[in-house]
C-alpha positions in Angstrom: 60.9 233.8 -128.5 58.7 232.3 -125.7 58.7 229.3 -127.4 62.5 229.0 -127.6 62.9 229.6 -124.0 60.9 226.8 -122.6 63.0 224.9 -124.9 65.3 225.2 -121.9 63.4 225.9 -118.9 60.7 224.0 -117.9 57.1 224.9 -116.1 55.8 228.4 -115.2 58.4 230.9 -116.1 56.0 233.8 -115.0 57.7 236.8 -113.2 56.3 236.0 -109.9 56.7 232.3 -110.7 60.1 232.5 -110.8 61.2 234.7 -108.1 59.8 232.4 -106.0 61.8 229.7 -107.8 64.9 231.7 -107.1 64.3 232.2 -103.5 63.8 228.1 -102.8 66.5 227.7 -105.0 68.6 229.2 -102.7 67.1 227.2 -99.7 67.7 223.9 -101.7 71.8 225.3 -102.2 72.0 225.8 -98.7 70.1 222.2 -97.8 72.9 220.6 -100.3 75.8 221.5 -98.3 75.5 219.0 -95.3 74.1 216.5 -97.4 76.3 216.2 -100.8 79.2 216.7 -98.3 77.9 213.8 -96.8 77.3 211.8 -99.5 80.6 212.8 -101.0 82.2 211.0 -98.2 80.1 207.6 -98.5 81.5 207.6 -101.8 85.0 208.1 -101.1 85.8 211.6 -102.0 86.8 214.6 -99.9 84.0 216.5 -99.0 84.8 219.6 -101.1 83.5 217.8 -103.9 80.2 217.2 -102.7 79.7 220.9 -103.1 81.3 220.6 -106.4 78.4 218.1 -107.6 76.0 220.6 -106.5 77.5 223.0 -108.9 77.7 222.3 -112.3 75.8 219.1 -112.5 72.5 220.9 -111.2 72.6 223.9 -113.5 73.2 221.1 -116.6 70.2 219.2 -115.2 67.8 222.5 -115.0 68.6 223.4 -118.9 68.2 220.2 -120.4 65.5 218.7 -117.8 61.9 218.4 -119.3 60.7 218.2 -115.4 60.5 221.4 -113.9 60.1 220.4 -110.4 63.1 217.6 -109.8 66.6 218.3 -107.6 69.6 216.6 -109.2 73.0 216.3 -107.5 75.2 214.2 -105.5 73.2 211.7 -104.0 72.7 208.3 -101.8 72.4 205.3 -103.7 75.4 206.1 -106.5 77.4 207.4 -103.3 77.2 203.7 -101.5 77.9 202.1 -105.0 80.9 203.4 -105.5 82.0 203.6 -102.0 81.5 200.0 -102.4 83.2 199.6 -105.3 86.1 201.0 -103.8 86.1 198.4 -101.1 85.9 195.9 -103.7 88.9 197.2 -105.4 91.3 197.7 -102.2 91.4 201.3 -102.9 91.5 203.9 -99.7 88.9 206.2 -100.0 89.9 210.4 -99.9 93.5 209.3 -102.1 94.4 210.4 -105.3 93.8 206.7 -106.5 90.5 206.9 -105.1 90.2 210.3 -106.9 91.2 208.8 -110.2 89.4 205.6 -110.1 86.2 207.5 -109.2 86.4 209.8 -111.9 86.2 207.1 -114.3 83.1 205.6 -112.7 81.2 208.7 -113.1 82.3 208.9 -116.8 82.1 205.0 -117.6 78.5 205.6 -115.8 77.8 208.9 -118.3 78.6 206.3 -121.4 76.7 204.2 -120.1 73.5 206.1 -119.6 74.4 207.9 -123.3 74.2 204.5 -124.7 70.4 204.2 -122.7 69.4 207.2 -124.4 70.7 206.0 -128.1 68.7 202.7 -127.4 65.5 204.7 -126.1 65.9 202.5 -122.9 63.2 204.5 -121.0 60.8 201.7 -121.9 62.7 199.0 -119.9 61.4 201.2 -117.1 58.0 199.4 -117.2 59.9 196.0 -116.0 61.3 197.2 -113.2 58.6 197.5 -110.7 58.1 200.4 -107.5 58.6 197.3 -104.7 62.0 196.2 -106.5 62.9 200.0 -106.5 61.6 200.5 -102.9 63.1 197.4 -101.6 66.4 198.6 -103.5 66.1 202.5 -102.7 65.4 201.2 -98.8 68.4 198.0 -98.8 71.0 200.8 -100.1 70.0 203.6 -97.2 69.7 201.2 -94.7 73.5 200.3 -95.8 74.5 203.4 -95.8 73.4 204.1 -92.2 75.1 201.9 -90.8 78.2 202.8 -92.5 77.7 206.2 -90.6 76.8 205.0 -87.1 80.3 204.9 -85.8 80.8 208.0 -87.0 78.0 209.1 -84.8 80.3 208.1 -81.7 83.5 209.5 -82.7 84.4 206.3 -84.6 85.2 205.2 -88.1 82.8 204.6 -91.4 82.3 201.0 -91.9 82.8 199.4 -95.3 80.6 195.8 -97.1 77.7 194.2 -96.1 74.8 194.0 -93.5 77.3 191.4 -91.6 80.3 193.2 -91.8 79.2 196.4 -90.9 77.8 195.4 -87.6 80.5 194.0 -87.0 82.9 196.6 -87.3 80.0 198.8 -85.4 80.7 196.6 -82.5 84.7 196.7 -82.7 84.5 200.9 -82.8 81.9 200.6 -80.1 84.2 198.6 -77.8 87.5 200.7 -78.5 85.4 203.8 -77.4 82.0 205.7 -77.8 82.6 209.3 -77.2 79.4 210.4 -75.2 79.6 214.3 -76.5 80.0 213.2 -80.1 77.1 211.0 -79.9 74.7 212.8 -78.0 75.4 216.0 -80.6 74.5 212.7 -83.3 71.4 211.6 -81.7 70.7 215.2 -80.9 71.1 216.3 -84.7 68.7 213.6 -85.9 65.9 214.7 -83.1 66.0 217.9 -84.4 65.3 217.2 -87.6 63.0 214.9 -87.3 61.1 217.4 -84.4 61.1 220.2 -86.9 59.6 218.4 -89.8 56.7 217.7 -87.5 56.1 221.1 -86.4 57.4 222.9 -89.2 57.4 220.9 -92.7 58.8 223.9 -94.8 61.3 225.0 -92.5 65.0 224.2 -93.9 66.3 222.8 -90.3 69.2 221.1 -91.5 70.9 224.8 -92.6 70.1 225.5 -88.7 71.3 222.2 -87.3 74.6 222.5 -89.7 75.3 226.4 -88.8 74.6 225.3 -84.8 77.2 222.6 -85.3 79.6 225.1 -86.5 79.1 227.5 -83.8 79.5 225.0 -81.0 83.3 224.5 -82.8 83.5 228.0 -83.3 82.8 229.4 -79.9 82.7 226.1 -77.9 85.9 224.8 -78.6 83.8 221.8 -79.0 86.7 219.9 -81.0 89.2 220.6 -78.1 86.4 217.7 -76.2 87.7 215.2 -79.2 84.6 216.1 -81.3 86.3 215.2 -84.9 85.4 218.0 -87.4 86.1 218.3 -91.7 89.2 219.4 -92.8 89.3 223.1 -94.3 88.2 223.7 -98.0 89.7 226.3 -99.9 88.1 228.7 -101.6 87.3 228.8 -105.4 86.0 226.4 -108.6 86.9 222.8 -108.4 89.3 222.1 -111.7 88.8 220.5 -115.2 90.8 217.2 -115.0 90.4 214.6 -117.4 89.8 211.4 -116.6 92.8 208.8 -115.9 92.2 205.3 -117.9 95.4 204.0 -116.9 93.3 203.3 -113.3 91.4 200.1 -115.7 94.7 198.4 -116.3 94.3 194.9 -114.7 90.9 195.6 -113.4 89.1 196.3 -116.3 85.7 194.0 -115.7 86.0 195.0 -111.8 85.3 198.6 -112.8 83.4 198.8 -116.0 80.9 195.9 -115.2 79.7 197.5 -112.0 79.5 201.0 -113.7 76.8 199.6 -115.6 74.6 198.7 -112.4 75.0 202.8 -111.2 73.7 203.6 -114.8 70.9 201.9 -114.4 70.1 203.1 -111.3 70.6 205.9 -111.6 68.2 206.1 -114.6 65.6 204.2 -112.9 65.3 205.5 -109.7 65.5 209.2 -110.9 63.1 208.0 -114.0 60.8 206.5 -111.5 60.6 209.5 -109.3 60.0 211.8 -111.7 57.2 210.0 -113.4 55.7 209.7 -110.0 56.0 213.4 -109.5 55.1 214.5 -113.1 51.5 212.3 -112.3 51.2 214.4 -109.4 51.2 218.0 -111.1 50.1 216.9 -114.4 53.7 217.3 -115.5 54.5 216.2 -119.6 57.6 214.2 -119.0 60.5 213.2 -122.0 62.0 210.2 -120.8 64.5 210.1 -123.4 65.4 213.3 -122.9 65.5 212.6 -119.3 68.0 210.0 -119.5 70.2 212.4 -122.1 70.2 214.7 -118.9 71.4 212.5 -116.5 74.0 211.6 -118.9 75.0 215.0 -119.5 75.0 215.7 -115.6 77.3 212.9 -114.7 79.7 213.9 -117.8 80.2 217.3 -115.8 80.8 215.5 -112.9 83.0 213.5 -114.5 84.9 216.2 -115.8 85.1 217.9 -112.2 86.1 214.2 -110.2 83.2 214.0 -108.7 80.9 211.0 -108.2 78.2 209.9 -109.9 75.0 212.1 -109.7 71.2 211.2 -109.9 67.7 212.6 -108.4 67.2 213.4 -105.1 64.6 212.4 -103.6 64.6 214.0 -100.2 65.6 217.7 -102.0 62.6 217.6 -104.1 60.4 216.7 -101.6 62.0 220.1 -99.8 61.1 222.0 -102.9 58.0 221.0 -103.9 57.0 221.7 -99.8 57.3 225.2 -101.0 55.8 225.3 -104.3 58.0 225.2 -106.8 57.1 225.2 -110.3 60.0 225.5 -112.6 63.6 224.9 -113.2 64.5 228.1 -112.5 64.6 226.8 -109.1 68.0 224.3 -109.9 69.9 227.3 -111.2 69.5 229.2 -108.6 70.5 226.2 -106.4 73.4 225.8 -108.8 74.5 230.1 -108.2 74.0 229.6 -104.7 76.4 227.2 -104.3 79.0 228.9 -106.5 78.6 231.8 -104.4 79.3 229.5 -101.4 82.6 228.2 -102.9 83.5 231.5 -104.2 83.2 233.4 -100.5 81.2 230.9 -97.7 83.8 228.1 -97.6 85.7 228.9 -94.4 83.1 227.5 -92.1 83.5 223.9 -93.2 86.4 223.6 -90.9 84.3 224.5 -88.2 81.6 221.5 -88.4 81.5 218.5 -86.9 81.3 215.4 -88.0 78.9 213.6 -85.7 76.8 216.7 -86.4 77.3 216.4 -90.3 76.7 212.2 -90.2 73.1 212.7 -88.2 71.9 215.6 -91.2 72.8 212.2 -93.8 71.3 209.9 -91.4 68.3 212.0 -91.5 68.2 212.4 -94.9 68.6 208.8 -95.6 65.7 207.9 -92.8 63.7 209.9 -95.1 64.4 207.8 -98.0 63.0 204.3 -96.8 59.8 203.0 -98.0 58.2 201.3 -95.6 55.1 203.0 -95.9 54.8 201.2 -99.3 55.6 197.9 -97.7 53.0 198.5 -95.4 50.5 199.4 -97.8 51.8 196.2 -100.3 51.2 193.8 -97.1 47.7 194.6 -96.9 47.1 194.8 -101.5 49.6 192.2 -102.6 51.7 189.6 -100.8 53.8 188.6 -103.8 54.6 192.5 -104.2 55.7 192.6 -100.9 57.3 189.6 -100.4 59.5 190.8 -103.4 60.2 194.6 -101.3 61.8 192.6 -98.6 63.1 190.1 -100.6 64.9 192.9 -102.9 65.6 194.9 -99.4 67.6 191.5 -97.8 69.5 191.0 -101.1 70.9 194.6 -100.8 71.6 194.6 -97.1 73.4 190.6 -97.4 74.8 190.2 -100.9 75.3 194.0 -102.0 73.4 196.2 -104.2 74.3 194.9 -107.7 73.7 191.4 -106.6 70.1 193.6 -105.0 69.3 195.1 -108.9 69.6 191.4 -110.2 67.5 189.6 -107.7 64.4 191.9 -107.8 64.5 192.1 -112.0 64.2 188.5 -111.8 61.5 188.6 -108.9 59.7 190.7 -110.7 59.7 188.7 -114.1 58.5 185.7 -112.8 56.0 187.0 -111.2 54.7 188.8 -114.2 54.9 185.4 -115.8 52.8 183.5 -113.1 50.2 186.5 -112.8 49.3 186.2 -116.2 49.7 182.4 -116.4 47.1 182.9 -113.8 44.4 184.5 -115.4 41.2 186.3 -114.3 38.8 183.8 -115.1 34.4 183.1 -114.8 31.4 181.9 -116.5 28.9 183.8 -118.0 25.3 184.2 -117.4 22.4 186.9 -118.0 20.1 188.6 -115.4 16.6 189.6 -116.3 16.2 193.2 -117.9 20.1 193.8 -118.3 21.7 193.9 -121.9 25.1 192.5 -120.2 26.6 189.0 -119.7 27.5 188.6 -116.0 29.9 186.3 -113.6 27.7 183.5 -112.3 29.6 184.1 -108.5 30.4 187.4 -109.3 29.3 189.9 -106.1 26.0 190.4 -107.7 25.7 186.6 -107.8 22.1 187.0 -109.5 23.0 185.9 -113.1 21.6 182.5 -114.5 22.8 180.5 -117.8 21.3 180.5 -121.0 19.9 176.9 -121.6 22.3 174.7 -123.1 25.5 177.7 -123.3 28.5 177.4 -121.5 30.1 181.1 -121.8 33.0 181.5 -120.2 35.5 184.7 -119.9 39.2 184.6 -119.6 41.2 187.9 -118.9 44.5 188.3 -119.7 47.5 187.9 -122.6 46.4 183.7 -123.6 50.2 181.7 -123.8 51.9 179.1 -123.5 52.2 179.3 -119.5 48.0 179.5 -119.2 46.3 177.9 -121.9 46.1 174.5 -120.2 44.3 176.6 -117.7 42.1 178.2 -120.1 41.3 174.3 -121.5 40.7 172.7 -118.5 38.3 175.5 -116.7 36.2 175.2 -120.4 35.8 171.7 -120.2 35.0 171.9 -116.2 31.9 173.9 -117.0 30.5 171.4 -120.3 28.1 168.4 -119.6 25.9 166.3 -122.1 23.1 169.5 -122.7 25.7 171.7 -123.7 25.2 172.5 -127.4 26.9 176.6 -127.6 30.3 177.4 -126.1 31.1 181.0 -126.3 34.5 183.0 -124.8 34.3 186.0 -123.8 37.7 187.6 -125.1 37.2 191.0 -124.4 40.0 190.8 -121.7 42.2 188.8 -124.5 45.0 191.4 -126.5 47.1 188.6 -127.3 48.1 185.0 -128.3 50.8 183.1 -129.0 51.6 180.5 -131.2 50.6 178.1 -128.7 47.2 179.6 -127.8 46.3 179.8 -131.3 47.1 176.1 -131.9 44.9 175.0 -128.9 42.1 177.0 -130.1 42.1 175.2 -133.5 42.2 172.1 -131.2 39.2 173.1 -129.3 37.1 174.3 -132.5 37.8 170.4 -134.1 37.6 168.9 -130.9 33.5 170.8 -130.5 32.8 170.0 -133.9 33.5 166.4 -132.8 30.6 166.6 -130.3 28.6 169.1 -132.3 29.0 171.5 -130.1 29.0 175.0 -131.7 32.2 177.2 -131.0 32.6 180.9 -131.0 35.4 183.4 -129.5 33.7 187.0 -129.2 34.7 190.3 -128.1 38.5 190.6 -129.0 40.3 193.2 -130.5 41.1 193.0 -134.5 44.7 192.6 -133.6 44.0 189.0 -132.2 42.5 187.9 -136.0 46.1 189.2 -137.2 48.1 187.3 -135.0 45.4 183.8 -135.1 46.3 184.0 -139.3 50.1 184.5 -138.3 50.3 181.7 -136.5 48.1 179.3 -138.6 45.4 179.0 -137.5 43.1 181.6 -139.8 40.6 178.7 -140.7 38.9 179.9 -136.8 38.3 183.2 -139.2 37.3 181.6 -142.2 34.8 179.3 -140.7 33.1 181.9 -138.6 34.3 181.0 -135.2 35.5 184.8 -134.4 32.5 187.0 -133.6 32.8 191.1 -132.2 30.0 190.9 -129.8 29.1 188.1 -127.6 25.4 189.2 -128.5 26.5 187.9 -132.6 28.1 185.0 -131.3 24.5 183.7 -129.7 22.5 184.6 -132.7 24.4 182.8 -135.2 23.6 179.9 -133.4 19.9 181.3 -133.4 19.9 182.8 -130.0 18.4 185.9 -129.6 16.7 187.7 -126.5 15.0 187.2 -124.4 17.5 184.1 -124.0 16.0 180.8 -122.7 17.6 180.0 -119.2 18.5 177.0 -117.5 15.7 175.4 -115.8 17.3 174.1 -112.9 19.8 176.6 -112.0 19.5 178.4 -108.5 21.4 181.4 -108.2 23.8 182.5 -105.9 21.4 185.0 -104.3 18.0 186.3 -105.1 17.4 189.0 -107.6 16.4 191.7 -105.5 20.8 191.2 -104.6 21.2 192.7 -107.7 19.8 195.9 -106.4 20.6 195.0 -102.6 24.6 194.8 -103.1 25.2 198.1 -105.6 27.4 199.6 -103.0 28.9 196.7 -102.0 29.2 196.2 -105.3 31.0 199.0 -106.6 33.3 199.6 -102.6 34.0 195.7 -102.0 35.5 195.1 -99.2 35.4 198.4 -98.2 31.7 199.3 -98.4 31.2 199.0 -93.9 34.5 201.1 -94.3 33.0 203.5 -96.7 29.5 203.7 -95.1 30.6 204.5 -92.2 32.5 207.1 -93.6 29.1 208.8 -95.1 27.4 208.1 -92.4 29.9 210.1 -90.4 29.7 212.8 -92.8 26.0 213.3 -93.1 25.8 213.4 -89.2 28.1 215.7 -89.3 26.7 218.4 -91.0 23.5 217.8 -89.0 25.8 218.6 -85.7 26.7 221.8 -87.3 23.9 223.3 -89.5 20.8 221.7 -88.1 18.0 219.4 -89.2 17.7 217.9 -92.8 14.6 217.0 -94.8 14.2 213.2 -96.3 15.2 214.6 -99.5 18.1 216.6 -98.9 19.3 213.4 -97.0 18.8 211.2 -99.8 20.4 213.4 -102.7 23.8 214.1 -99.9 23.8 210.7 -99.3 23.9 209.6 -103.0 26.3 212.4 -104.4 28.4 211.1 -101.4 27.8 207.6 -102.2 28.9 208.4 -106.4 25.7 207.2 -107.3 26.2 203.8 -106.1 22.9 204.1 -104.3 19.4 202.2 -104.2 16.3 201.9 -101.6 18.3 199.1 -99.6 21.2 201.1 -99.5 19.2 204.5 -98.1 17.7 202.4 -95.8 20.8 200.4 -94.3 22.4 204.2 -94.5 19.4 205.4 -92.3 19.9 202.9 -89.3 23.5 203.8 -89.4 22.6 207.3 -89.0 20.2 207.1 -86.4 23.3 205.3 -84.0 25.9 208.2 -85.5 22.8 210.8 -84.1 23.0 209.2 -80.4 26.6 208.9 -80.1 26.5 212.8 -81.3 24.1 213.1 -78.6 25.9 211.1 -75.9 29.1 213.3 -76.8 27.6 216.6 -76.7 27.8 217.4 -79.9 24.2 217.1 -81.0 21.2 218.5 -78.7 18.3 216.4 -78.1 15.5 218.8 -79.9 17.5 218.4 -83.1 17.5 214.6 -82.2 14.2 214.2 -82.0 13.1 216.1 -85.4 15.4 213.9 -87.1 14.6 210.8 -85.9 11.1 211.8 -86.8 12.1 211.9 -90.7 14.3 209.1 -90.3 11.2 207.1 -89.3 8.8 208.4 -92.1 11.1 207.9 -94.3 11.8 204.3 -93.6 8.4 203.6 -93.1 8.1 204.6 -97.0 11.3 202.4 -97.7 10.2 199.3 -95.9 6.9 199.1 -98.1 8.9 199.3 -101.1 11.2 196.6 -100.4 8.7 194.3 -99.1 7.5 194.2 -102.6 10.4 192.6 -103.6 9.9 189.9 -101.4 10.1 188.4 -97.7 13.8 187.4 -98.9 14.6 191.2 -99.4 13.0 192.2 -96.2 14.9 189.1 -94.2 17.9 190.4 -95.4 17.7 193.9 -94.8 16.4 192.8 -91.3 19.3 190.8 -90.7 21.5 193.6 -91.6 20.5 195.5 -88.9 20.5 193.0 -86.5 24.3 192.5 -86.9 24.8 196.5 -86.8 22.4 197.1 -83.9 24.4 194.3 -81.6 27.9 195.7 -82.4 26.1 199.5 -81.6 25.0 197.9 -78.8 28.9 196.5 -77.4 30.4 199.5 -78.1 28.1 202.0 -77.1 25.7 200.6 -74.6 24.3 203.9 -73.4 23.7 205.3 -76.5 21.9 202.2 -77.5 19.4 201.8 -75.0 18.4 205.8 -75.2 18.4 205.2 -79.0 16.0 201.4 -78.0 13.9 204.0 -76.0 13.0 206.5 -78.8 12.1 203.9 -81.1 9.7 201.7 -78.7 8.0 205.6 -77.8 7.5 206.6 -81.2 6.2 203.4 -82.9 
């Protein structure tokens, strides 16, 4: 019976579980009124239906859902699509035309996203990457804004592009702002953005919406000119069906752009939900997630109201307050047929301005800048394409948006992997592995007379003159082995596989022995496929790199090239480990652990060496060596005196660990000057740089800190 049930309902359906499901539930029914009516507007519709896409629609989507935590209803992104279809089609939004024509959208849209789930088209999600959906996502709200910024002033929504809606922004400005309409706006969108601040869970836009009312109610507020929404009546919207007579004559102008809200409506819901499901450790069906959105938006059809898809700022509310099954969309879905069985008769009280800045909010919250920011600092090309994707949507429209960033997005997929990861190969003394000659450890050296070079990434047509020419950059006269490292290959085409065959002759030519090494299986397959087996046959392919060598007689320990200087010395190897494993973060990082260490000192009182060394290390992940402990312990010993210099650190417990610093680093110092006057030098150097910027920032603390020292040694 159990098992039946979470057929249906998804994610903890224990007793306590769900009563606290219900109880947000009813918060997220309540948050949907300001916001679907909203939306429901941006799309054309009267408000009423708004609330009726946060009826049916969200109860279908918590049955059939297999993700217990997302909120489904009438939303931004199909709202400004078909708002802007409407434009498109010279059709006045809030008529019965507009009625008609939308219900066909959302039903066109529901086909549409039925034929996605017959062609399992949940893997095309992969292709559509999270800057093209950010850009998108942000392009649309930003739109959609300023659609609504007259309406902040006592003016009219704006229809089209970036251009034309500030334009008509400026026109409504200069017929009239209405100062009490937009400082209730402005004020609305304070609020909210105040209360999230200081209070995260709290539902502020029920408070701002029921305050709106009561200004009307008791203020007379619309008596000022303050526009307000027209009364609903009571009671469940009605079954109509759908009107196809609408397509006559504009068939392609209405079916061809349904297709662009199917998709995103599948991929940005899709998206989010994966994202979530990572989060909680959440098994998601993306086929059956795309049968539920179809199902949704069939409902909505049915009802006239426009398309629905995720929402991203309502889960966000719900998963603030914990919620952990779908329990919590039916209750959303009761809640709001309560409210349009009995709770309808305050609509007519609330204003617009008041109503446009809990949307405006909303939508704020949907941009996804952060992401930008954080692409600007990983990946240029990613977020070149964000605000390439973003501009597209604001200046040509969002289909025009959708098209633009797929593309983006495939070509740079196709130059990324024409430009593969790519290095040649040496080993370093006591290690079993085959390492990048300028890797970060830079202490490798070739084997005498091997050129091995690794290439990662699928091998096509769009790289393999790459692949050719880097080979033959790194082969001279004494070369007499080339090996490639293909453990980073899964894949050739037919073109790869015909170079290779040219190489392998080509070698032969200069008796040079060939060998490919490290692939998976699934390369052999393809290499016969594609004729050119004989690399099989004639024992070119190898699984290790190690059985590549020896069949050419090589065998460790490997004979290295004579006159080859490495990029550093081979006490690096043991020198750069965390550097190694934090890259350009490692100064970051140790500063971080330095921080932490010091710390703890601050609050429970003096460490030994050793209890130094293993917090330093478990902090560290392991990536941690005698150079590191040492370039950890002058960082420390500056953390101690800025403690001190703050007050947060007395000078006793100063003193005691200064004293263990320096026995300790007396011990470390002998044991890297074993390795060498080059180990020493550089671990010297080291602190010379940190010392001086200690020094800049902190003069004070550094001369106390110069003082200790010179006293105790």
């Amino acid at each position: 019976m159990k098992s039946e049930k979470r057929r249906f309902l998804t994610g903890d359906l224990t007793g306590k579980s769900m009563i606290m499901d219900m109880l947000i539930g009813i918060v997220i029914g309540l948050v949907s009124i300001p916001i679907s009516m909203g939306y429901a507007s941006v799309a054309g519709l009267p408000v009423a239906y708004g609330l009726y896409g946060s009826l049916l629609p969200i109860i279908v989507f918590g049955l059939l859902s297999s993700s217990p935590r997302f909120v489904f209803g009438v939303d931004a992104a199909p709202a400004a699509l078909v708002g802007g279809m409407l434009v498109n089609l010279s059709v006045t939004g809030e008529t019965e035309e507009a009625l008609k024509v939308v219900q066909v959208i959302t039903f066109l849209a529901a086909m549409w996203l039925l034929l996605f789930f017959i062609l399992n088209a949940n893997g095309l999600l992969k292709f559509i990457s999270h800057p093209v959906m950010g850009g998108f996502i942000t392009g649309i709200g930003i739109t959609i804004v300023l659609m609504q910024v007259p309406k902040l002033f006592g003016g009219n929504a704006g229809t089209g592009e970036l251009v034309e809606l500030l334009i008509h922004i400026y026109e409504q400005a200069n017929e009239g702002v209405h100062l009490l309409s937009l400082g209730l706006g402005l004020s609305s969108i304070l609020i909210i953005f105040l209360a999230k601040k200081v209070f995260p869970k709290f539902p502020i836009q029920v408070i701002v919406m029921l305050a709106g009312a009561g200004l009307t109610r008791f203020g007379h507020i619309e008596r000022m000119g303050v526009k307000t929404l027209p009364a609903v009546k009571s009671g469940l919207p009605s079954v109509v069906v759908p009107d196809f007579s609408v397509l006559s004559g504009r068939f392609s102008d209405i079916v061809i752009p349904s297709i662009s809200i199917a998709v995103v409506i599948f991929t940005e819901t899709l998206l989010a939900t994966s994202n979530l499901a990572l989060k909680y450790d959440d098994k998601i069906d993306g086929k059956r997630e795309i049968f539920t959105y179809s199902m949704g938006n069939l409902v909505a059809a049915i009802f006239g109201v426009c398309p629905v898809n995720g929402s991203v700022s309502r889960t966000g509310i719900a998963n603030q307050y914990g919620v952990k099954s779908q329990v919590m969309s039916l209750s959303a879905g009761v809640t709001m047929l309560g409210i349009l069985l009995f709770g309808t008769g305050f609509i007519k009280y609330l204003p617009v301005p008041v109503l446009t800045g809990i949307v405006v909010s909303a939508l704020i919250g949907t941009f996804e800048f952060d992401l930008a920011k954080k692409l600007k600092k990983v990946d240029k090309e990613e977020y070149m394409i964000f605000y390439v994707v973003l501009s597209a949507v604001l200046i040509m429209g969002t289909v025009y948006g959708v098209v633009v960033g797929i593309l983006l997005t495939q070509v740079t997929f196709i130059i990324r992997q024409s430009k593969a990861k790519t290095a040649f190969l040496g080993v370093v003394e006591n290690d079993e592995g085959y390492h990048d000659l300028k890797g970060s450890m830079g202490v490798s050296i070739p084997i005498k007379n091997v050129v091995m070079y690794r290439f990662t990434g699928v091998l096509f047509y769009a790289n393999i003159e790459q692949f050719c020419e880097e080979l033959f950059s790194g082969i001279d006269d004494s070369t007499k082995v080339v090996v490639i490292d293909a453990t980073g290959i899964g894949s050739v085409d037919v073109s790869a596989a015909e170079r290779l065959v040219y190489l392998y002759h080509k070698f032969q030519e200069k008796n040079i022995a060939f060998h490919i090494a490290g692939h998976v299986s699934y390369v052999n397959d393809q290499l016969y496929d594609f004729g050119a087996g004989e690399l099989i046959e004639e024992g070119v392919v190898r699984s290790r790199i190690s059985l590549a060598l020896r069949a050419e007689g090589l065998d460790r320990p490997y004979e290295l090239a004579p006159d080859y200087v490495p990029v550093r010395k081979p006490f690096a190897k043991r020198f750069a480990e965390f550097s190694w494993a934090y890259g350009n973060r490692s100064d970051e990082r140790m500063k971080k652990l330095v921080h932490t260490v010091a710390e703890e000192i601050a609050k429970e009182g003096v460490m030994d060496t050793v209890k130094l060394k293993e917090q330093a290390k478990a902090l560290a992940k392991g990536y941690w060596n005698d150079a590191d402990e040492a370039m950890f312990l002058n960082e420390l010993e500056m953390e101690l005196a800025i403690l001190v210099e703050e007050g947060k650190l007395s000078d006793e417990y100063e003193n005691k660990m200064e004293e263990n610093i320096l026995e300790r680093d007396t011990q470390l110092t002998k044991k890297i000057g074993k390795q060498g006057e080059e180990s020493i030098g550089r671990l010297a150097k080291y602190r010379k740089k940190r010392e001086k910027a200690f020094q800049k920032k902190h003069p004070k603390a550094y001369e106390r800190l110069m003082q200790e020292r010179k006293e105790r040694r």
